[in-house]
C-alpha positions as CSV (number, residue, x, y, z in Angstrom):
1,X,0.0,0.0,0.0
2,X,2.8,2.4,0.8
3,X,4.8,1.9,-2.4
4,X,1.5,2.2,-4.2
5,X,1.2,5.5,-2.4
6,X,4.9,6.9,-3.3
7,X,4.7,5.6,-6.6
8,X,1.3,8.3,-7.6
9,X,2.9,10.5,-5.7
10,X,6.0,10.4,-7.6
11,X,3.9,9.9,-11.0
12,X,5.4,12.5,-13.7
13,X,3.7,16.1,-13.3
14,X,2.8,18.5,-15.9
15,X,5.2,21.4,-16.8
16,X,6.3,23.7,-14.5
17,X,4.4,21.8,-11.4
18,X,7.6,20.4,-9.2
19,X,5.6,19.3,-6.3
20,X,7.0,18.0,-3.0
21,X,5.0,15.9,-0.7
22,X,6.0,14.1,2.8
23,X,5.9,10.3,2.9
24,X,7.2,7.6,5.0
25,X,9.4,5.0,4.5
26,X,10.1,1.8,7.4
27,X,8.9,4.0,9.9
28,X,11.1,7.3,9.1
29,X,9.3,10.4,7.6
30,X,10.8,12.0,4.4
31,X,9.8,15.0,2.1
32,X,10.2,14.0,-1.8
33,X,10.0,16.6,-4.4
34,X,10.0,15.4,-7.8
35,X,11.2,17.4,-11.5
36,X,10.8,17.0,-14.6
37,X,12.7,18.5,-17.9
38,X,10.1,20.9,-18.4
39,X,10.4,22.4,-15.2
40,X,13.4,25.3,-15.0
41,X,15.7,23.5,-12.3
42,X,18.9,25.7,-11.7
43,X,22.4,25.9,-9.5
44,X,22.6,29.2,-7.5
45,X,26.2,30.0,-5.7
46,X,26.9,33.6,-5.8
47,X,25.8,37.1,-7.0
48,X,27.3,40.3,-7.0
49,X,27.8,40.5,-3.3
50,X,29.1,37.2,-2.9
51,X,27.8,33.6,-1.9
52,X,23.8,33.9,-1.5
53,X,24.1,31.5,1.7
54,X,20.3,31.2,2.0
55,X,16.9,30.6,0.1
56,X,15.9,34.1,0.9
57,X,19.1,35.8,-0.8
58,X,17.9,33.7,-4.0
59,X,14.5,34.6,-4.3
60,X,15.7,38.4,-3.7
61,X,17.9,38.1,-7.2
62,X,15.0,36.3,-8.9
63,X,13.0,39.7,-8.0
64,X,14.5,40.6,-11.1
65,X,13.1,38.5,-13.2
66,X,9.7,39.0,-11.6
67,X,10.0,34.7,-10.4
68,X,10.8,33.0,-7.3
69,X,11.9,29.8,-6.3
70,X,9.3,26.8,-6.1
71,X,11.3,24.7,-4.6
72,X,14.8,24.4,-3.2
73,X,17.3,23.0,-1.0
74,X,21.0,22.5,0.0
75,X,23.3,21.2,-3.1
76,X,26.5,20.0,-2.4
77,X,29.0,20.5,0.4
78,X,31.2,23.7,1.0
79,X,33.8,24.8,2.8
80,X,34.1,27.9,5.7
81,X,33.7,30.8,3.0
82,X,30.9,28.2,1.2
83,X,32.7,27.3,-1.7
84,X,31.8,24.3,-3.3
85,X,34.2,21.6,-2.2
86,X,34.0,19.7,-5.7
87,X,33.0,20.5,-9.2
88,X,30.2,23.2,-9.6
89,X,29.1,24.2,-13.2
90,X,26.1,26.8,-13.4
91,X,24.8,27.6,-17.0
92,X,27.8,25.7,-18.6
93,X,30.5,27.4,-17.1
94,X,32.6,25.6,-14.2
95,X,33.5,27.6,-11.2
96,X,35.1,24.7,-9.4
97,X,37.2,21.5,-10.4
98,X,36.1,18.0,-9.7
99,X,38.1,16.2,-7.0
100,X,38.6,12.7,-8.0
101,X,40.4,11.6,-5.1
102,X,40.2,10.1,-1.9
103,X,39.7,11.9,1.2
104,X,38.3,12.6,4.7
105,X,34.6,12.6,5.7
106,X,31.7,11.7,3.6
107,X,32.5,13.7,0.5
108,X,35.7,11.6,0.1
109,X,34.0,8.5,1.0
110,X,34.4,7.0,-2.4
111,X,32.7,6.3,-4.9
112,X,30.9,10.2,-4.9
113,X,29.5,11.7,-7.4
114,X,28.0,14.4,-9.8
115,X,24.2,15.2,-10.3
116,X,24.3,17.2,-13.8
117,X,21.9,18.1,-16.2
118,X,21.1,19.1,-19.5
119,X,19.2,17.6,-21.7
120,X,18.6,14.9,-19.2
121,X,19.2,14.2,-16.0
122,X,21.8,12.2,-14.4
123,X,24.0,11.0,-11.4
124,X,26.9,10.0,-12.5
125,X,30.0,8.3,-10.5
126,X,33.0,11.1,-10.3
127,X,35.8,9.3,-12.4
128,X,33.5,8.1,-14.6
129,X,32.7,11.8,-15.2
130,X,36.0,12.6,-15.6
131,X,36.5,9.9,-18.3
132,X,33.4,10.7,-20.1
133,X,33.4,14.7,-19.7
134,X,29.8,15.0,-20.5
135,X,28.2,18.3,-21.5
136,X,25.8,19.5,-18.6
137,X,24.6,23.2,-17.9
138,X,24.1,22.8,-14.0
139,X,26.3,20.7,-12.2
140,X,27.1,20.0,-8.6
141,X,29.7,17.3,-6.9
142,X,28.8,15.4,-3.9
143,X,29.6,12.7,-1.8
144,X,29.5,10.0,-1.3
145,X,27.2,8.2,-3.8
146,X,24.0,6.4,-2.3
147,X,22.9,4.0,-5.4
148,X,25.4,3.1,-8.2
149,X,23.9,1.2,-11.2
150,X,21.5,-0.3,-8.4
151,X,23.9,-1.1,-5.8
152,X,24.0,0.4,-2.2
153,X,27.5,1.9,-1.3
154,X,29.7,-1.2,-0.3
155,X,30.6,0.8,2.8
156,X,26.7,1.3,4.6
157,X,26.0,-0.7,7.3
158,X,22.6,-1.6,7.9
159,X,22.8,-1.2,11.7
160,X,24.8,1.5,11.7
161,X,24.3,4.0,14.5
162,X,25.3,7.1,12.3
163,X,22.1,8.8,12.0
164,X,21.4,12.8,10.9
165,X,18.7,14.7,9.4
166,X,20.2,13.7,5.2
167,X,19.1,14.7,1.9
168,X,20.5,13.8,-1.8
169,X,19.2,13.2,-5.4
170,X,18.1,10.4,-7.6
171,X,17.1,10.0,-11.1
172,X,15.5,8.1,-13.4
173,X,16.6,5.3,-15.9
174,X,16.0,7.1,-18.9
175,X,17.0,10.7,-17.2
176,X,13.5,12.6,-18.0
177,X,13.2,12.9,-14.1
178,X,15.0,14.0,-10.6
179,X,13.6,12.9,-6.8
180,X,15.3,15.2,-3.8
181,X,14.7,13.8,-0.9
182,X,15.3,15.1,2.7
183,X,14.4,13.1,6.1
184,X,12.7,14.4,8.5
185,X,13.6,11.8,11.0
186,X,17.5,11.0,11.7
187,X,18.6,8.1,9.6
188,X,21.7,6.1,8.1
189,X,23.1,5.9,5.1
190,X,21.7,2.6,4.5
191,X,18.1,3.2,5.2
192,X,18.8,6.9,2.9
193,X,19.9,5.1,0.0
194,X,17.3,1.9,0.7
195,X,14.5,4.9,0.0
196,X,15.7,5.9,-3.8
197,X,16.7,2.3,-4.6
198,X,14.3,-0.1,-2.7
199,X,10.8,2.5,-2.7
200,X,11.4,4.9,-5.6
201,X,13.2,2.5,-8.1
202,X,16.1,4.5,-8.8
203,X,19.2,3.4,-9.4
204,X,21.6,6.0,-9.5
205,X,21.3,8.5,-6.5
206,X,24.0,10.9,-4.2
207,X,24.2,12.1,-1.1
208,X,24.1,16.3,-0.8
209,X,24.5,16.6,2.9
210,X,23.5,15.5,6.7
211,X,22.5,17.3,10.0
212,X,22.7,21.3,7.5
213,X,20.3,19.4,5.0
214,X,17.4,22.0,4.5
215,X,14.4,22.4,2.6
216,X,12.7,25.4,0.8
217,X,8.7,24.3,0.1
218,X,6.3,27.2,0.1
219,X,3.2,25.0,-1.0
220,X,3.7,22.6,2.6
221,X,4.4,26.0,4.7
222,X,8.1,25.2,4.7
223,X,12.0,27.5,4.7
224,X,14.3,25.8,7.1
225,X,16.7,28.2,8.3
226,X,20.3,27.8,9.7
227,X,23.7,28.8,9.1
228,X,24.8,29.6,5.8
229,X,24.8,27.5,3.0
230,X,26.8,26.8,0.2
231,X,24.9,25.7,-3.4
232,X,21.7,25.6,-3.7
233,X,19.6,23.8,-6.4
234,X,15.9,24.8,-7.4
235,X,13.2,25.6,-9.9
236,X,12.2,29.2,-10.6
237,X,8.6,29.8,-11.6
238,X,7.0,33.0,-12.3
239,X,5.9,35.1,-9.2
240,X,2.3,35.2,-8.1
């Protein structure tokens, strides 16, 4: 009954209509936000001041172009001044390198990964996006990877007692769709990356962040505040 419930919630929606809805998922509660191709998903970072840090500074710059955000939420992790930590490409041009290598705490927990998009959506593992240099015009590095090709990372533990508040990215086979997810309960990498693969039948998804993870989702009453964040991924839809 549940997965019949997720599954029409999760059905493809008509253009411009991102819609996020809570569900649950072996007891835990989780807010899923689905997009399509026809809705206008975009990487913000920076504006003329500097590092927008917060869904409020974005919708502010939208002002501009009389549209707001529909949806949003933390994109990657950052360092102290909130530069991205690995690749970040916004409208085609890349403002930081991808780091292929090793390293300390989850975003060099290999294999990571890059959500990018262009004409389609995907979550691809980082070396192979180095080998294959794809074209994408929004691009953010994370880490580490939750589903690869339909396999949990070989390093989650099913009874692992490393739990936070996590969100991250999945997409479809054939790349017409995205899923964000964010948990509204504390959970483990294993039961996160259990929710794209074993409940939403994806089979590529990554990790964005834990315990900062936020969401921006006027239609369910909900801006989650905190400290500054670093990229931020969202659609823009015209202002009411």
């Amino acid at each position: 009954m549940l997965r019949l419930a997720l599954a029409f919630l999760l059905m493809p929606l008509a253009a411009s209509a991102a819609t996020c809805r809570d569900a649950s998922f072996e007891g835990a509660s989780y807010t899923l936000c689905e997009v399509t191709l026809a809705d206008d998903l975009r990487l913000f970072h920076s504006g003329a001041e500097g590092p927008y840090g917060s869904f409020r500074a974005v919708n502010e710059a939208l002002e501009a172009e009389g549209r707001t955000l529909g949806f949003a939420m933390n994109a990657g992790m950052y360092h102290r001044d909130l530069a991205p930590v690995g690749l970040y490409v916004e409208e085609g041009s890349e403002a930081a390198r991808l780091v292929t290598r090793a390293g300390p705490g989850n975003f060099g927990l290999l294999p990571n990964g890059v959500f990018c998009w262009g004409e389609r959506f995907r979550v691809i593992e980082s070396r192979a996006y180095k080998a294959e240099a794809p074209a994408c015009r929004f691009a953010t590095q994370s880490g580490p990877m939750l589903v690869i090709d339909g396999a949990l990372h070989p390093k989650f533990l099913p009874a692992s007692d490393s739990t936070y508040v996590r969100n991250g990215v999945g997409v479809s086979a054939d790349g017409s769709r995205a899923v964000f997810a964010i948990s509204n309960d504390a959970v483990n990498f294993h039961a996160f990356a259990r929710l794209f693969r074993d409940e939403l039948g994806l089979e590529d998804a990554l990790y964005f962040d834990g315990n900062v993870s936020r969401l921006y989702a006027p239609e369910l009453g909900r801006h989650d505040g905190g400290f500054p964040m670093g990229p931020i991924v969202g659609t823009v839809v015209p202002k009411g």
